[in-house]
GUDRENTOR-531598 format. One record per residue: x, y, z negated of N, C-alpha, C in turn. Coordinates in pm, whole numbers, plus 50000, padded with zeros to 5 digits. Atoms other than C-alpha are relative to their C-alpha. Layout:
BEGIN
XYZXYZXYZ;...
//
This chain:
BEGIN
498715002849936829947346756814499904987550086;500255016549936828937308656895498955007150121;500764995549888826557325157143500465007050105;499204993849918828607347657323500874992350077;499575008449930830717318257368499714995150125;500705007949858828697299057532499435006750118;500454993449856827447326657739501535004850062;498734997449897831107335857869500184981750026;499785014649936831377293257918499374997250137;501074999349902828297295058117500375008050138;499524989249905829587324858340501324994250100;499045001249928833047309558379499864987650073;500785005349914831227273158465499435003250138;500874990449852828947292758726500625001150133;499444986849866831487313558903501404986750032;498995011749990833877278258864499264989650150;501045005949938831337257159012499605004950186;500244990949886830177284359317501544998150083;498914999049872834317285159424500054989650039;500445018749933834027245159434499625003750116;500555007149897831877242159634499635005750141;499744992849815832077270159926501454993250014;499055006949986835807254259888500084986250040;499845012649953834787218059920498965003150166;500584996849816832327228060245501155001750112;498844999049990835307242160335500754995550072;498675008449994837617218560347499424985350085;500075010249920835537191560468499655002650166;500164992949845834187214960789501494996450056;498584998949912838247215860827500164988550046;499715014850000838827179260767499754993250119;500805010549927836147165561011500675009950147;499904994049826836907193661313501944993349968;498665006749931841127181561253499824988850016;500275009749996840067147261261499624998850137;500004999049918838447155161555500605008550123;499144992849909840557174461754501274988950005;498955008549941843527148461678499524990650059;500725015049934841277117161781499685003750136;500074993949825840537140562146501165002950008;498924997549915844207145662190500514990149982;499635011449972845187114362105500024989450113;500865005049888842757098062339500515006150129;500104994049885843377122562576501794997650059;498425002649968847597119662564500054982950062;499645012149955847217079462602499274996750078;500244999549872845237085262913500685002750083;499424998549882847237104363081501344992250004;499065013650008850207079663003499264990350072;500755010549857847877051863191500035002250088;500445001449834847097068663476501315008250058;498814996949884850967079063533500194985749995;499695014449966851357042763482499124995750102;500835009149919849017035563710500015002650120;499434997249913850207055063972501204997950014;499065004549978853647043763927499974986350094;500055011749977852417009364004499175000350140;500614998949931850257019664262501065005550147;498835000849922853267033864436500994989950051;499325014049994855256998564391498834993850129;500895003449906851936986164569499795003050103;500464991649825851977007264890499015006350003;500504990850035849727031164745499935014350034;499704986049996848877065864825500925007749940;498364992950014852437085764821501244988549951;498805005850012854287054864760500454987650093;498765012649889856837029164940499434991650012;500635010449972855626993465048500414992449891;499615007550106855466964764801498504988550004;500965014149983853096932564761499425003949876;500835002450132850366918364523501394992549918;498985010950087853486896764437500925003049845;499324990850141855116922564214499024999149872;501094999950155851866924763990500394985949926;499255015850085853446887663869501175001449921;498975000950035856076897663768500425009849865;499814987550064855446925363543499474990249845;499975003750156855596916563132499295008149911;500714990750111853586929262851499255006850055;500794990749949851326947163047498664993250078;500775009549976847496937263167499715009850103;500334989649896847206949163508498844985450152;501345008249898844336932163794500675010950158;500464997649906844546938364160498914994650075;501045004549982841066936564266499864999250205;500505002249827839316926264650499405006550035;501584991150002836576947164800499104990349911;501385007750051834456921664702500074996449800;499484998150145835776926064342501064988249948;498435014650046837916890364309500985007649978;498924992450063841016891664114501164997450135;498885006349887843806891764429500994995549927;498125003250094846866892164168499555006149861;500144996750177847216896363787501634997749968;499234998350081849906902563547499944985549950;499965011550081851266873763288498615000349890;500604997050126849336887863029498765001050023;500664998949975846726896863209499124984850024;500525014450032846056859563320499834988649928;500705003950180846366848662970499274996649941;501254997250095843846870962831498594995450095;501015002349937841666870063125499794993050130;500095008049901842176845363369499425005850108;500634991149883840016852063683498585005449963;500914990650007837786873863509500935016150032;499154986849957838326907863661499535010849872;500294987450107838216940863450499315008150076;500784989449976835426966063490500715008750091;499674993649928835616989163754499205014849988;500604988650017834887025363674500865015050047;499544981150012835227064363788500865005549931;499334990750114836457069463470500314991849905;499295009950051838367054163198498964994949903;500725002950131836827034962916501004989549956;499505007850046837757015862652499404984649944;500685014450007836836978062606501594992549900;499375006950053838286950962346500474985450082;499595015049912840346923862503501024993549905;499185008750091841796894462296499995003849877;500614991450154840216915261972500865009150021;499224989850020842406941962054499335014650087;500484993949863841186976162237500705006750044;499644995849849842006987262560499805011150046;500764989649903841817017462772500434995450101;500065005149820841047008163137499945008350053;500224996249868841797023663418500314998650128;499895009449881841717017463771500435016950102;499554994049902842727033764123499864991150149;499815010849911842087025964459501345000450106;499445002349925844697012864695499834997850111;499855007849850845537000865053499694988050006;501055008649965843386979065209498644996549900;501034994350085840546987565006500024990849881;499635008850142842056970664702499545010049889;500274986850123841566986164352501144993949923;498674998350092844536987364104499435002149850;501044998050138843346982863745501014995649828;499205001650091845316987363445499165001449856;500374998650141844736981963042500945002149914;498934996950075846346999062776499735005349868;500655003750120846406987662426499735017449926;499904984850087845167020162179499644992049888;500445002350150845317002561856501025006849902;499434989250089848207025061789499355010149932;500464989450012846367050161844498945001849859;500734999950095843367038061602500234993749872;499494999650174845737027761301500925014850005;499584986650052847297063361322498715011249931;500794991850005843947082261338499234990749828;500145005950152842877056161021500605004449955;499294994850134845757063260824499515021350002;500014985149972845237103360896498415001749932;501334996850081841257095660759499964994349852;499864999550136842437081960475500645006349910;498924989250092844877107460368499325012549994;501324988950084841917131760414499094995249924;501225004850155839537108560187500755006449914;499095001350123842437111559945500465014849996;499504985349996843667151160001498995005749967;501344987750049840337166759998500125002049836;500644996850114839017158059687501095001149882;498444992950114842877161859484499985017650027;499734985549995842577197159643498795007149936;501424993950113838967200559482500235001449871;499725000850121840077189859197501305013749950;499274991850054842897216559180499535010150024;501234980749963840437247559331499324995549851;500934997550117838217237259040501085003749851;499074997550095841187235558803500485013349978;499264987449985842767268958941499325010049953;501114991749981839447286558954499595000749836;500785001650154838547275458617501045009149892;499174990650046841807291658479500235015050017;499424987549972842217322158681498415010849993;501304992250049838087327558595500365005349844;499664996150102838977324358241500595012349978;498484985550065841857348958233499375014750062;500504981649981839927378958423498595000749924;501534996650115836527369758192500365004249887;499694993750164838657372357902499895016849946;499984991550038839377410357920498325003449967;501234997350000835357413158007499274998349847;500895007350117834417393157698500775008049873;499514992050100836767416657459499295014850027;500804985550003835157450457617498444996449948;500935000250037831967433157550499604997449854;499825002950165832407422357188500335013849947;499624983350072834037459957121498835005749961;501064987149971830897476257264498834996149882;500915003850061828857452657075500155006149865;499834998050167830417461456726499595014950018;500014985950054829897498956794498585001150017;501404994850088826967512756620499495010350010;500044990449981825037542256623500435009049869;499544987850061826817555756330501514995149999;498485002649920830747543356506500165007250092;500144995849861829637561956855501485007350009;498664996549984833267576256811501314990050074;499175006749991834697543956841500145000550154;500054997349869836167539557232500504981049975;499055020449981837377502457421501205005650058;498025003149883840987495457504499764998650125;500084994649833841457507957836501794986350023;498495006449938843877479257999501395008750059;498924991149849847437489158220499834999950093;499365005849894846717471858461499294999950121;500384989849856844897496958692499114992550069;500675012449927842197470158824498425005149971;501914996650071838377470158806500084996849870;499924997350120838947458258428499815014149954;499484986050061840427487758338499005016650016;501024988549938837707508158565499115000949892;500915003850068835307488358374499545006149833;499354996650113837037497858014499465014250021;500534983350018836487536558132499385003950015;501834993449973833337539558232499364994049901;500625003450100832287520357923499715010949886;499674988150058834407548457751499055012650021;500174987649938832747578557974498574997049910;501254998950065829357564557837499885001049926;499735002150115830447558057520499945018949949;499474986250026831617598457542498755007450038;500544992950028828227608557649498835000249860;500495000850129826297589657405500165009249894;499444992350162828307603957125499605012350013;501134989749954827077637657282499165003949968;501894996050038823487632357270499965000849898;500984996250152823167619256919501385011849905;499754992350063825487646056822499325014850017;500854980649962823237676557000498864994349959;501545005550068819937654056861500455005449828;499624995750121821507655556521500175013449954;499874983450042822487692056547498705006150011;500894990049962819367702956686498794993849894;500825000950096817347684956404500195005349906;499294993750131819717701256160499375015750022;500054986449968818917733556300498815002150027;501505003249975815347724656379499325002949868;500935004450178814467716955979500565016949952;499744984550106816777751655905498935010550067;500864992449918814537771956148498754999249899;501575001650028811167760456015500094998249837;499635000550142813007756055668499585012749936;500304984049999812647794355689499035007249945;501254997850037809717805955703499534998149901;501185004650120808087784655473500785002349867;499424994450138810787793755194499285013649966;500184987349978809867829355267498465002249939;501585000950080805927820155180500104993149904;500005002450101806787803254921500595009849898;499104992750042808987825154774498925013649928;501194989650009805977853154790499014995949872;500655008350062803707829954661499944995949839;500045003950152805217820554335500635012649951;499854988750052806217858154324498305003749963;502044991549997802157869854332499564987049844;501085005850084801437840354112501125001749844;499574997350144804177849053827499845012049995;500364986850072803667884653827499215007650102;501214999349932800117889653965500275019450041;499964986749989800547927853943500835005250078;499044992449939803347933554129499884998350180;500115002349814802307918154510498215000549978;500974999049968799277927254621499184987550119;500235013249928796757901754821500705001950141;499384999749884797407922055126501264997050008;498734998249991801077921055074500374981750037;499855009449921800957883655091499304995550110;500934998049911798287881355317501355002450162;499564994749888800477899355559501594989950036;498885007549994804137879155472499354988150076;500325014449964801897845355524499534998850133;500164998449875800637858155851501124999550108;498964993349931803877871055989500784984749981;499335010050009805887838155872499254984650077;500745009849965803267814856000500105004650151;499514999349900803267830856301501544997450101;498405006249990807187828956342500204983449990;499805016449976806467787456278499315001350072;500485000349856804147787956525500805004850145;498594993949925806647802856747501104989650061;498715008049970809227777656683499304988150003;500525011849979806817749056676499804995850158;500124998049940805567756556984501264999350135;498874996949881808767764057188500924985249954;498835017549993810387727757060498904992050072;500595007249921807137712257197500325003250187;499865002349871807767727657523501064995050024;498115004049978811577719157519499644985850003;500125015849991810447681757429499204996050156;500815005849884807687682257730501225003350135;499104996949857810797699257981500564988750003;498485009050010813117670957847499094988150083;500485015749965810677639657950499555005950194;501184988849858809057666658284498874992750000;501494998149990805857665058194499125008349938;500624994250004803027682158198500255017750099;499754994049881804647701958486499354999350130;500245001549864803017709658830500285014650065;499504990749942804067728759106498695007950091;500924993849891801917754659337501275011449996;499664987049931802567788159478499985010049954;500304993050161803427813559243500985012250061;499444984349974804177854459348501094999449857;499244992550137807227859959147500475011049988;499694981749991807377896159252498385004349873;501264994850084803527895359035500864997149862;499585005050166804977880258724501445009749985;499494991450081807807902258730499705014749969;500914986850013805957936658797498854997749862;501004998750096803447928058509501005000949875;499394997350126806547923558286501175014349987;499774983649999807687956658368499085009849942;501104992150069804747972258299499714997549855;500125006350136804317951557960501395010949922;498984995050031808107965757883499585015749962;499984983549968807208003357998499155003649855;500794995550106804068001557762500964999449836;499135003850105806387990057454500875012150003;499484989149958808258021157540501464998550010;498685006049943810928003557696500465006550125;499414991949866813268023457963500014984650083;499835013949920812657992458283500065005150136;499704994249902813887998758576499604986350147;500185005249888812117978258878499834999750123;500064994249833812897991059204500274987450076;499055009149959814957960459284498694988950011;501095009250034811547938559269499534998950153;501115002349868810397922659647499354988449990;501365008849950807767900459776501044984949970;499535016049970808787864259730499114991149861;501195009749996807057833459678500804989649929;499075012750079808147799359482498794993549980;500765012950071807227764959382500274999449877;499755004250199806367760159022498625003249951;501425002050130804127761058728499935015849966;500264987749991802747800658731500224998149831;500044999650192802547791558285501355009750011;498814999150059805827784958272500905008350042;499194989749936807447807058551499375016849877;500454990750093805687837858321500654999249874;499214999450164807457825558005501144997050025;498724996249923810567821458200500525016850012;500094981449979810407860758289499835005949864;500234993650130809037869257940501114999249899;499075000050135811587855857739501675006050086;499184995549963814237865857949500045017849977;500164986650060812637901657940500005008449867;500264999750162812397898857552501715001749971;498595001650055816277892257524500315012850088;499544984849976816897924057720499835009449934;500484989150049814917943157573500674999549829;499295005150099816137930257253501445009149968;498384996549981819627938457322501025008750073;500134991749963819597967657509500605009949911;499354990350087821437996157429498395014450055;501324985149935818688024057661499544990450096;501125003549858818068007057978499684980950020;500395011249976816697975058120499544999550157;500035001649889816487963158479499504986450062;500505009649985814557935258643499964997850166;499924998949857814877925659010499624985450065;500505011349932813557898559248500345001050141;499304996949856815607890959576499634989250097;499905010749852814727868359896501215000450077;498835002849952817687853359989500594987450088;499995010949925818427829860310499204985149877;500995011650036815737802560135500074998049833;500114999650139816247814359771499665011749944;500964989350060814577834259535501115006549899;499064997450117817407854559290498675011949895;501224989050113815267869358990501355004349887;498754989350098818057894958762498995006349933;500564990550072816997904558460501625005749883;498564994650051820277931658300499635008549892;500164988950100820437954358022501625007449972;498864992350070822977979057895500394996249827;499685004450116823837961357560501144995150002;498385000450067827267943457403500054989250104;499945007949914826767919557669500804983249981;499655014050087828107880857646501174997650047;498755003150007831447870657596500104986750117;499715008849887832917848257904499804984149941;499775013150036833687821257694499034995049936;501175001650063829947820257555498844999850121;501114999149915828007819157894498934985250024;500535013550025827727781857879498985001249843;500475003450168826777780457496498975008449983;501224989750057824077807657493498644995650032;500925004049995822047785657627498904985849973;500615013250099821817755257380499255004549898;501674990250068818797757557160500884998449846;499844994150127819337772156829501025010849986;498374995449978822767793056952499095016349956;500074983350039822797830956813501705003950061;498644999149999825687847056946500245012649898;499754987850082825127876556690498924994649855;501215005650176824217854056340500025005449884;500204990750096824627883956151498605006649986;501024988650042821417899056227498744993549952;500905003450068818307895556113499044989350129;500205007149896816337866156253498445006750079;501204989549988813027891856235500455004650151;499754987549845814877911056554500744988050092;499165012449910816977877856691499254990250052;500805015449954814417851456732500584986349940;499825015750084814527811956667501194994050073;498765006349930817317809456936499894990050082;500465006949915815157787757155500365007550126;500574996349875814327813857409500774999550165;499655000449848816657806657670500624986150024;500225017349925816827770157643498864999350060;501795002449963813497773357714499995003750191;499664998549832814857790458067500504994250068;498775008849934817547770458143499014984050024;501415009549979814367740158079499204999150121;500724998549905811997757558311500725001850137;499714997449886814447767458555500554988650051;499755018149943815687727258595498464994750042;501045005649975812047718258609499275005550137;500534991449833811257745758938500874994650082;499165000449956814457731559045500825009450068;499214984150021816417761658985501164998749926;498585002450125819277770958780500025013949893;499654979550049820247805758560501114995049924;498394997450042823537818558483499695011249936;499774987850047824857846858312501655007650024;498774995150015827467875658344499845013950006;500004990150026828317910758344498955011650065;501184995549940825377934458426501055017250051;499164992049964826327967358595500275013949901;500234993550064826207985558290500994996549855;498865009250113828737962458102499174990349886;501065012050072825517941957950500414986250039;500405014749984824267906957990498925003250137;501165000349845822707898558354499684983650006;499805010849952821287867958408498974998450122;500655001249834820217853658746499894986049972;500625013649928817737825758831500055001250109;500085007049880817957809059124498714994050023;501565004049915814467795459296499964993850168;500624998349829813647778359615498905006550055;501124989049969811947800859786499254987550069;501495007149948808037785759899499944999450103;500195000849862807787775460226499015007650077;
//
């Protein structure tokens, strides 16, 4: 339990951790591009404020598009650091403030604005030229500007990492609460056992991948229980099969040896033959069923299945079986020639078997498939038994004797080979009111 813990801690850590920190990237990518985007419109708004001021004044001056006016005015102007320069760069006139801060030092003369500290304070400069090849040169304080854009970087020092702190908080809760259902389907599954496989997980309400999660745990849960219930049956039915026989020689056995006179050697001789053969039989046909189940010892070639069923016609005829193979053409398949032959045989065996007079065997080429029909005139199989006749051990007539019925392999053994050719066989009404069943085959290229 202490382990599980810590591995759902670990998980919700992890996946806590991971939203961090694509969240803090995040946030500081945002941080630094608004930071910079307000510090370029800032800049950029208390430019163009200068240079309408600077054309205002430039107009006062007798300036391009404006009225006449002297250097004399630049004296007169308050709070403001403005230069009218000479060609030769001398200051002609200055502001109060201006001759203050900078007496007859003139201010830089540039294309374009910049900013420079004057009196520890900074400035954006800009200039313009005037009439009589004067220049017009204004400064204008931005220390607003750079205690707004401060306070605005310290309220993102201080925002980010409170909003980290609540993504990690949020994340850490709202991981918890969808690991929790995870960590109850996984504790369920854990307790169930292979002798619980009944048990199922609580399927949530609340319609989500959980809940998906919950039913496909279930669906597996439902085939499991399945297998080891057709493993279990088919060992049960495996040990009664082979249980058989060997009762049957025993049975002989301690008849001949308590009353010597009454069984002859041949007589057991012949039971121990006949029963041994019958385990050989069923030994045999569970080994192949085990080699279909893993597919191996399967290979494919090129295999006439018009030969293999014409030979089991003829096999039939000799047995003095009525077989009717007109219906038999040329066609070709991929598979294992063994097993396609004991495919046909045992299929031909259950006809013949169960046959009332006739028996019919046919092989069809059909747009890129092979149909192989083998029918008989017998009691034929009930609808609701077409599936089931072909799980191993199934009798659908467990009255009779198993001498004339078989071990009840023989057409798992088809339904085996015909998955392993990659085929199929069905069953249904033959035209005679029997049992028909039809394999399917890709036909051989």
């Amino acid at each position: 339990m202490a382990e599980r813990t810590r591995g759902w801690r670990s998980v919700r850590g992890r996946t806590t951790l991971g939203a961090t920190l694509v969240v803090a990237v995040a946030l500081i990518i945002g941080a630094l591009s608004f930071y910079g985007i307000l510090s370029s419109s800032i800049h950029s708004g208390t430019e163009r404020a200068a240079e309408q001021r600077l054309e205002e004044l430039a107009d006062r001056l007798g300036g391009p598009g404006g009225g006449p006016g002297g250097d004399r005015d630049i004296g007169t102007l308050d709070d403001e650091i403005v230069q009218v320069l000479g060609p030769d760069g001398s200051v002609r006139a200055a502001s109060e403030d201006a001759r203050d801060e900078l007496g007859a030092t003139a201010l830089p003369v540039d294309g374009d604005s910049r900013t420079l500290t004057i009196g520890g304070e900074p400035m954006l400069v800009v200039s313009e030229d005037i009439e009589g090849d004067r220049t017009l040169v204004l400064a204008v304080s931005v220390e607003d500007d750079a205690e707004t854009l401060s306070t605005v970087a310290v309220l993102l020092a201080v925002a980010v990492p409170l909003l980290l702190v609540l993504v990690a908080i949020t994340t850490w809760l709202v991981v918890g609460r969808a690991l929790k259902p995870v960590t109850r389907i996984r504790q369920e599954v854990d307790g169930i056992t292979a002798e619980h496989l009944d048990r199922r997980v609580e399927v949530p309400p609340s319609a989500d991948e959980i809940a998906a999660l919950a039913a496909t745990m279930n669906r597996m849960l439902d085939r499991l229980d399945a297998a080891a219930t057709a493993q279990r049956r088919f060992v049960s039915d495996a040990s009664h099969e082979l249980r058989s026989p060997l009762a049957t020689i025993r049975q002989h056995a301690e008849l001949a040896q308590a009353h010597p006179g009454t069984t002859s050697i041949g007589e057991l001789a012949e039971v121990v033959s006949d029963e041994g053969l019958r385990l050989q039989g069923i030994v045999e046909s569970l080994l192949l069923l085990a080699r279909l189940d893993e597919g191996g010892g399967v290979h494919h070639e090129a295999v006439d299945l018009d030969d293999i069923a014409l030979g089991e016609v003829r096999r039939l005829r000799a047995a003095g079986v009525e077989v009717d193979g007109s219906a038999i053409r040329a066609a070709r398949v991929e598979g294992d020639p063994r097993l396609l032959g004991q495919l046909v045989r045992n299929l031909a065996d259950n006809a013949a078997r169960h046959r009332a007079a006739h028996v019919a065997i046919g092989v069809t080429p059909v747009d890129g498939h092979v149909f192989l029909t083998v029918e008989d005139d017998g009691a034929g199989v009930p609808p609701d038994e077409h599936d089931r006749i072909f799980e191993r051990f199934v009798r659908l007539d467990e009255a009779r004797s198993r001498d004339a019925g078989g071990s009840g392999l023989g057409l798992a053994i088809v339904r085996g080979i015909a998955a392993a050719s990659g085929g199929t066989v069905s069953v249904d009404d033959s035209r005679w009111g029997g049992a028909r069943f039809v394999v399917t085959l890709p036909l051989s290229d």
